[in-house]
C-alpha positions in Angstrom: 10.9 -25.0 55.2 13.1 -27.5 57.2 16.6 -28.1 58.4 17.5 -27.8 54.6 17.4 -23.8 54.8 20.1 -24.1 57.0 22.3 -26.9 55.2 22.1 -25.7 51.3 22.6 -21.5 53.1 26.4 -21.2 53.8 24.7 -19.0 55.9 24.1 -21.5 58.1 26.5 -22.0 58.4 28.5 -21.5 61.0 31.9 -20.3 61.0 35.0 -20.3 62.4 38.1 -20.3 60.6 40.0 -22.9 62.0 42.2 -25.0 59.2 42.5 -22.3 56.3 44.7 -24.3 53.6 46.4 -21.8 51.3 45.2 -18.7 48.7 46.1 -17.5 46.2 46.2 -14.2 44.9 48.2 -11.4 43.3 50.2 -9.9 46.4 50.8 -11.1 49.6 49.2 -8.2 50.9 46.6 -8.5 49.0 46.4 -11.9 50.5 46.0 -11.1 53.8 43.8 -8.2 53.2 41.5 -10.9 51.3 41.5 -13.3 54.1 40.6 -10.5 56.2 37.5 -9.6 54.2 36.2 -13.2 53.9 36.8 -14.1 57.4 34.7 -11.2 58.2 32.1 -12.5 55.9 32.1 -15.8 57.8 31.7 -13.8 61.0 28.4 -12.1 59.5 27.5 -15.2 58.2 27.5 -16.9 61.5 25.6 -14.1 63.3 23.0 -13.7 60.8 22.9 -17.6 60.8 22.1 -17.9 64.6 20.0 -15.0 64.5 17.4 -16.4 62.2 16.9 -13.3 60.2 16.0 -13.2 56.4 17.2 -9.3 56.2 20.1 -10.1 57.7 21.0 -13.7 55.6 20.0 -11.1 52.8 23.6 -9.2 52.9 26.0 -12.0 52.1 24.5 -13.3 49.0 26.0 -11.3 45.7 22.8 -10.4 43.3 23.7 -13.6 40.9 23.6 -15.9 44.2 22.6 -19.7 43.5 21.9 -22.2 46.6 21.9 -25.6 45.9 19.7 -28.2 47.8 19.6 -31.7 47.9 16.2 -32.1 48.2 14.5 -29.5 45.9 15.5 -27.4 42.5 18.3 -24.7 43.3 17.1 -21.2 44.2 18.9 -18.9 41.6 19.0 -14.8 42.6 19.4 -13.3 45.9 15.6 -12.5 45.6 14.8 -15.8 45.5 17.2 -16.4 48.2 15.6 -13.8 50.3 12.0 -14.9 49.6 12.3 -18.6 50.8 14.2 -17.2 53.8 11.6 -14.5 54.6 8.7 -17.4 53.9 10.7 -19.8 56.5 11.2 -16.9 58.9 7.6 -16.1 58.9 6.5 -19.8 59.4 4.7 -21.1 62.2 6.3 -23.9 64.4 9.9 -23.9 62.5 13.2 -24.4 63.9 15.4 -22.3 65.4 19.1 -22.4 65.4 21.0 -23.2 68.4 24.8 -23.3 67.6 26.5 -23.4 64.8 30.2 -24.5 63.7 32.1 -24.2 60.1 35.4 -25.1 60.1 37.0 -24.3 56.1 39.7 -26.8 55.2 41.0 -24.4 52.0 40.3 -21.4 50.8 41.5 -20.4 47.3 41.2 -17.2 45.9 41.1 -16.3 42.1 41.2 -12.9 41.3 37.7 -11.4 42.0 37.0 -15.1 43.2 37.2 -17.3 46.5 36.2 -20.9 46.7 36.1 -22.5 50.2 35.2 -26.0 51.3 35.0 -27.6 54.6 32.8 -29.2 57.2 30.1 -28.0 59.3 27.7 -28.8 62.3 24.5 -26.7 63.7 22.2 -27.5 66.1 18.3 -26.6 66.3 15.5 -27.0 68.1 11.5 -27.5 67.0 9.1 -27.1 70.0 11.4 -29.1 72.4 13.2 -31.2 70.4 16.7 -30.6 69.2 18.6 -32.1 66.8 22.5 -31.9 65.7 23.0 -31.8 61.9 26.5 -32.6 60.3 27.3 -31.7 56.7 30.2 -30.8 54.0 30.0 -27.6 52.1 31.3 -25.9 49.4 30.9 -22.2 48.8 32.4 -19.5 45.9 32.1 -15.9 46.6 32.3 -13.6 44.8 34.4 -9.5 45.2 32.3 -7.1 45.0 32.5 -3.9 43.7 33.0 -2.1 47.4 36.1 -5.0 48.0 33.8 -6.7 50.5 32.7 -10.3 49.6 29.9 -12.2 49.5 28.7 -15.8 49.0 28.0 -16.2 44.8 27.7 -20.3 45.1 26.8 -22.1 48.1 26.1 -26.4 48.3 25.8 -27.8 51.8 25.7 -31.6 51.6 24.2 -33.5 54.9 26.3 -36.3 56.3 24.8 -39.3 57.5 26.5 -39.6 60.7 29.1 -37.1 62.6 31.9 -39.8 61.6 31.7 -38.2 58.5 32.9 -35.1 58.8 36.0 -33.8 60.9 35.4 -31.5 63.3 37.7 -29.4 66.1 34.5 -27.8 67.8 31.1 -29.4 66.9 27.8 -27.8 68.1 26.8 -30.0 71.5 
């Protein structure tokens, strides 16, 4: 597997919540208790991320979890998820993530629903190569029945130069 596990994941995907636009949702407590949740699924995300690992990718995708790729058919079920992970993670000679950077520009939240967007950068390295990867992404998570959340709908598209996409803190 290439670069791509890390651009269609939203597990790659690196975050930091640095622009969060508005949310919605049916108290303002609620609100911030919600923005609480999902910025500490962005924190998970961005550990699990860096450290490679398909058990830990594993627990942020809800059980219905789709990830979309540009490349290749979209893998439908957090088994399938975890398998093409765990296959990558296994492989000989495959990249390694280096940094990683997500920076949402909205987050709106619809009942047991959260749909983000923004704009991302990683960096990896492949033997002793290393490369910088820019990209837009869209994810939807999903509540689950503990309150936590976790990613339901996740499309990372690659951008053909940084210009791109507007970052505060890119991966150098």
């Amino acid at each position: 597997m290439t670069s791509n596990r890390l651009l269609g994941s939203g597990v790659v995907i690196m975050t930091f919540i640095a622009g969060v636009g508005s949310a919605r949702s049916g108290s303002g407590s609620s609100i911030k208790q919600d923005m609480l949740k999902i910025e500490r699924l962005h924190q998970r995300d961005k550990e699990a991320t860096l450290s490679d690992s398909a058990d830990q990718l594993a627990a942020l995708w809800d059980k219905d979890a789709v990830r979309f790729h540009t490349s290749r058919p979209a893998e439908i079920g957090a088994a399938v998820i975890y398998a093409n992970d765990k296959q990558w993670e296994m492989s000989s000679g495959r990249e390694r993530s280096l940094c990683g950077d997500f920076e949402v520009q909205d987050i709106q939240i619809a009942g047991d629903w959260a749909f983000e967007w923004g704009y991302f950068s990683y960096k990896i390295a492949k033997g002793d190569i290393e490369s910088i990867q820019y990209g837009q992404l869209m994810r939807v998570m999903k509540r689950q029945s503990d309150g936590t959340w976790r990613f339901a709908r996740v499309m990372g598209l690659p951008a053909a130069s940084p210009s791109a996409v507007v970052l505060k803190h890119p991966c150098q």
